[in-house]
N, C-alpha and C positions, 0 to 999 in steps of 0.2 A: 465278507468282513464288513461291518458296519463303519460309514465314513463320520466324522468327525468334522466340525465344521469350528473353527477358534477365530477370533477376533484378536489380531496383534497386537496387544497391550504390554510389550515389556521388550527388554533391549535382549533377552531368550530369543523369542517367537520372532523376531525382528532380523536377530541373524539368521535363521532355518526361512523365514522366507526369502533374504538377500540371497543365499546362498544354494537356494531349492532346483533353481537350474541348470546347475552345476552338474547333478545328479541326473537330472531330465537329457540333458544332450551331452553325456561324458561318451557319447558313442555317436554323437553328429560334426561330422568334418567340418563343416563352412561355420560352425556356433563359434562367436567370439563372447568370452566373458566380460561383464563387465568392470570396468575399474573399483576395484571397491571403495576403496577413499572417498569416491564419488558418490557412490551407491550411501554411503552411511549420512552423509551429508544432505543429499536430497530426499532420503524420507526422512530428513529430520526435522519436524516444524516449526523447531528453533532456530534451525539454519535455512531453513527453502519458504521464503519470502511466499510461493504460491500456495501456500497452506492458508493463510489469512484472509483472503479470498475464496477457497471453497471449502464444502465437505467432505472428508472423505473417509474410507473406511477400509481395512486390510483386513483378508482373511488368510487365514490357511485349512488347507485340508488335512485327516490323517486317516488312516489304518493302522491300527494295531498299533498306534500310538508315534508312528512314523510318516513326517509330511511326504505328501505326493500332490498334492498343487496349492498353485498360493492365485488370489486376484486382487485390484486393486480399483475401490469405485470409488468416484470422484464427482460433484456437480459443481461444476462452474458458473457460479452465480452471476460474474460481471458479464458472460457470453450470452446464459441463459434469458439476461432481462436484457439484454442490446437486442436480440432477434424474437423475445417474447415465445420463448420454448422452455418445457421442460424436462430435459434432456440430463440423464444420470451418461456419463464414461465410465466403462472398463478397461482395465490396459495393467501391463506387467499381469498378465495370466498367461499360467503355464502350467500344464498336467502332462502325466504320463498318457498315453491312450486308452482312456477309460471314458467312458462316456457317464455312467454313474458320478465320480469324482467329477469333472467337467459339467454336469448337471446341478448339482450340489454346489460348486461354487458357484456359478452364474446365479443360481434362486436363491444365493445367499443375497447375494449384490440386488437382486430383479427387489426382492422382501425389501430390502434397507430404502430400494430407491422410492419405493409404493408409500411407504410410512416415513419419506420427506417429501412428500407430494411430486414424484416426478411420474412420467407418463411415457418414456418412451427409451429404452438403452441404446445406445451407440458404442463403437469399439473395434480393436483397440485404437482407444484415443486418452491421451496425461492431458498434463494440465493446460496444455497449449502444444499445436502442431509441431513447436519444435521438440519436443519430445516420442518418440519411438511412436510410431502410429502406425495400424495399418496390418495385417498378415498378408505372407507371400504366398500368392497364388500362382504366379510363373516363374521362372527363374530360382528353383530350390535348388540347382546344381552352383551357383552365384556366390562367392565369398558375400559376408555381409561386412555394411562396413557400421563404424561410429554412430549413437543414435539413430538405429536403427534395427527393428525386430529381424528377428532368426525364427521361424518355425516352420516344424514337421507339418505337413497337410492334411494328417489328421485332424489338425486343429480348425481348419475351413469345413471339414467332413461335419466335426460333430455341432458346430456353430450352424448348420444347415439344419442337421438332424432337428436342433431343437427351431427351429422356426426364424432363425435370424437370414435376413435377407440384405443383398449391396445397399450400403449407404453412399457411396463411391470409392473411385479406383484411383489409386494414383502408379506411376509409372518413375521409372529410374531409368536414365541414357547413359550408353557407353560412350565417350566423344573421345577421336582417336587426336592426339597433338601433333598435327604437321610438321614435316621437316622445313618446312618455309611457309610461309605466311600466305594465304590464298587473297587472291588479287581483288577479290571481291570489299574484301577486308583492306587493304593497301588504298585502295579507292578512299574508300570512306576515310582512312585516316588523314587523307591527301584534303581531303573535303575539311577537316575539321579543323587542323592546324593552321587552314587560311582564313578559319575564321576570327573575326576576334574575339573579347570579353568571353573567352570561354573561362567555363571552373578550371580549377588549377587540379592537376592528377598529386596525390598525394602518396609515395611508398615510401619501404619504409625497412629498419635494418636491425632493430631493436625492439624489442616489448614495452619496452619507455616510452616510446613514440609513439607506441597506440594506445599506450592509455589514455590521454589525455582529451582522445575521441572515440572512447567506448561510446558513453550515455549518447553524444552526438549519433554515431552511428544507427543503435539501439530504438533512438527518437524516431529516425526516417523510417526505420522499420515498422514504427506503432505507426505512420501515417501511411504509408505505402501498403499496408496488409491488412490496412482493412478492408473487411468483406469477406476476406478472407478463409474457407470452410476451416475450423477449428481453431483460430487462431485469437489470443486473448492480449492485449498490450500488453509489453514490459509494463511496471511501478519503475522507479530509479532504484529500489533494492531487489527487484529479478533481476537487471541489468547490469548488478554488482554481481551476481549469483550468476547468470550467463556466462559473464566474460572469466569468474573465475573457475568455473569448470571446462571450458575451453581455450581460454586465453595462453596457459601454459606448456598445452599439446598442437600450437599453430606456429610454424615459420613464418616470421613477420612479412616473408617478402612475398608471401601467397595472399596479403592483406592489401587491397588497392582502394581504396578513397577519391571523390572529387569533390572540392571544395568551394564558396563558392566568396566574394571578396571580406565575409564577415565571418569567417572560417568552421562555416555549419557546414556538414554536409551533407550532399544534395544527389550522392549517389558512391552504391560500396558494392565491395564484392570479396566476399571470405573463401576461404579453400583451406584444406590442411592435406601433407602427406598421408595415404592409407598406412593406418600402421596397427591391422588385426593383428598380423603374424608376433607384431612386439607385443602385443597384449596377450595374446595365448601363449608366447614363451612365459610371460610373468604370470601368467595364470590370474590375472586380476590384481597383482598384486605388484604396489609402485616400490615397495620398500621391499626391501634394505634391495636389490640389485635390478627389478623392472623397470624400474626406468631407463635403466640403459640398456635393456632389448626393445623398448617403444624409440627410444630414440636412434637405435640403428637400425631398427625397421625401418622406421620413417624416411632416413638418407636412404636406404635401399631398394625402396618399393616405388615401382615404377607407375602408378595408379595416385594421381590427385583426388581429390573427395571436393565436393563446393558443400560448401555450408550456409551460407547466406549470400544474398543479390537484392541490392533496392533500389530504385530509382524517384527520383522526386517528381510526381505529375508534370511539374515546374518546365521540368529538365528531360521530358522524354521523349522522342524523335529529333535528337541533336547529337545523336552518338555517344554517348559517355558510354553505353553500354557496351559497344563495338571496341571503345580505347578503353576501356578495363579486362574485354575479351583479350584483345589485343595482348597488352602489359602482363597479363595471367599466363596466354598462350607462353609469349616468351620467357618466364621465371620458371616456366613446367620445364619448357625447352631446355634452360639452362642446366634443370634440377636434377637433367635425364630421365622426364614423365612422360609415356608414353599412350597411356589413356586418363581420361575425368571421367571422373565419377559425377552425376547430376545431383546425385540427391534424390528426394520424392519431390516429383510435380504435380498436381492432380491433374486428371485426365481433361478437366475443361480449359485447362489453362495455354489456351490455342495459339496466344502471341508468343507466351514463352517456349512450347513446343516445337515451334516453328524454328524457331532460333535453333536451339541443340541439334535440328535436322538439318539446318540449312547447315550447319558445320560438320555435316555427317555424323553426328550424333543416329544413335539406332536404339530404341528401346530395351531390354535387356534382363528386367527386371516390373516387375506389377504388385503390388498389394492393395489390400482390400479391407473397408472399414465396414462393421456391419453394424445393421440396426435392424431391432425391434420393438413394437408396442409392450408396453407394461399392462 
């Protein structure tokens, strides 16, 4: 059957690729769908702030006039000219096992990126690191959690086939939450409460109260990530767009801040309860009664998620990180969480590694971003 290659140009072709996955993994256990509400919001370039800053371009595939993969390429102009590359992303690609189709989209994406003068594909990687990056290479038996990819291993298979090689790896830890507090950690706290003019620890009981140091937040983040492999600044309208696609799926009290006497802050740490199981009872879908399967998942589910962690140069070998570890450990403890979930780390990221393991943190989970020459 002859494949078909379209260009997403209409709110048609726009729902069949939102919704192409669906069909792809309706027989894969660990697949969490995603939220849709979210999903229509962030390819929309009227609402997703990161559109205005790059190129990008959506295909989908078909047979017989029926989609079977969709991809999405992207060039990040402000990354591009900071490190002097020309560098096309692919990401949200997803086929059946077909290497035909999977060929076809990629040379869709490879053609677009030659004829905007890029030189090299990378993938999957959105518009910045905090978006879904990465395919799993270890760990396919692993629930997945919240921004983050779910794929079958065929999809590493035929990424090889055609000549794509490691761009790097990044790594997820399972960290188990004590029944008391390890002494190592008690130390340091002892250490730090004797000292003075420390920042002040900031938590918190309501969604009220963090608004008001989102952008704060958000800020340390563009200064603390750079260098960062994939990672592009917030604008102040991504950071309105960040916090409101997660802001309303986080218990405040997994939210810890330290401040410092002109009340910026100078060091954070985000987490929210694992809640796939409430998103695949709602099947993606927040209305009219999903939300209250995400939110009794959430009290239910014994698995933290971290979502962000920053520290101010300023402020780093002075503990804040230990007494947000610290404040976090105990809110899991209260919450009855039994394991963190790390997040993606990249695999060179030695200091933070070290940390998750010194807290017996174990790896658990790997994905892998590829690249190739155009």
């Amino acid at each position: 059957m002859a494949i078909e290659i379209k260009e997403v140009t209409n709110r048609k072709l726009l729902k069949e690729f939102i919704h192409l996955p669906a069909r792809i993994h309706q027989n894969h256990s660990n697949w969490v769908p995603p939220i849709y509400m979210d999903e229509w919001t962030y390819f929309n370039p009227k609402k997703n702030k990161a559109f205005e800053h790059c190129t990008t371009i959506l295909y989908l595939a078909f047979e017989d006039h029926v989609p079977v993969g969709r991809i999405m390429g992207i060039i990040s102009h402000p990354y591009n000219e900071k490190y002097g590359i020309s560098d096309a992303r692919f990401c949200f690609f997803e086929t059946f096992d077909n290497q035909e189709v999977y060929n076809a989209l990629i040379n869709a994406v490879s053609d677009w990126a030659r004829k905007n003068k890029m030189n090299k594909m990378v993938g999957p990687l959105g518009f910045s690191d905090k978006d879904p990056q990465g395919w799993l290479i270890e760990g396919y038996d692993q629930p997945v959690v919240i921004a983050s990819n779910c794929n079958f291993p065929y999809m590493n298979r035929m990424a090889e086939n055609l000549g794509f090689t490691k761009e790097v790896d990044l790594v997820v830890y399972k960290i188990p939450v004590p029944d008391e507090l390890p002494d190592f950690y008690k130390a340091i706290r002892t250490r730090f409460l004797n000292r003075d003019n420390n920042p002040v620890l900031k938590e918190f009981t309501s969604r009220a109260q963090v608004k008001p140091y989102i952008r704060k937040a958000l800020t340390l983040v563009n200064e603390t990530f750079d260098g960062i492999y994939g990672f592009t600044p917030f604008t102040p309208g991504e950071m309105d767009d960040f916090a409101n696609r997660y802001l309303y799926l986080i218990n405040p009290r997994f939210i810890k801040l330290f401040v410092d006497v002109n009340d910026n802050v100078v060091a954070m740490i985000v987490a929210m309860s694992d809640i796939s199981e409430g998103i695949k009872k709602s099947k993606g879908y927040i209305l009219p009664f999903g939300f209250i399967h995400i939110l009794i998942s959430g009290r239910k589910s014994k698995q933290l998620n971290l979502l962000l962690g920053a520290i101010s140069p300023e402020y780093q070998g002075r503990g804040l990180d230990v007494m947000m570890g610290i404040s976090m450990l105990d809110s899991a403890r209260k919450a009855g969480k039994k394991v963190i979930d790390s997040h993606l780390e990249l695999e060179t990221n030695t200091k933070v590694r070290a940390e998750m393991e010194k807290m017996g943190g174990v790896v658990y989970k790997r994905y892998r971003i590829y690249q190739k020459s155009l």
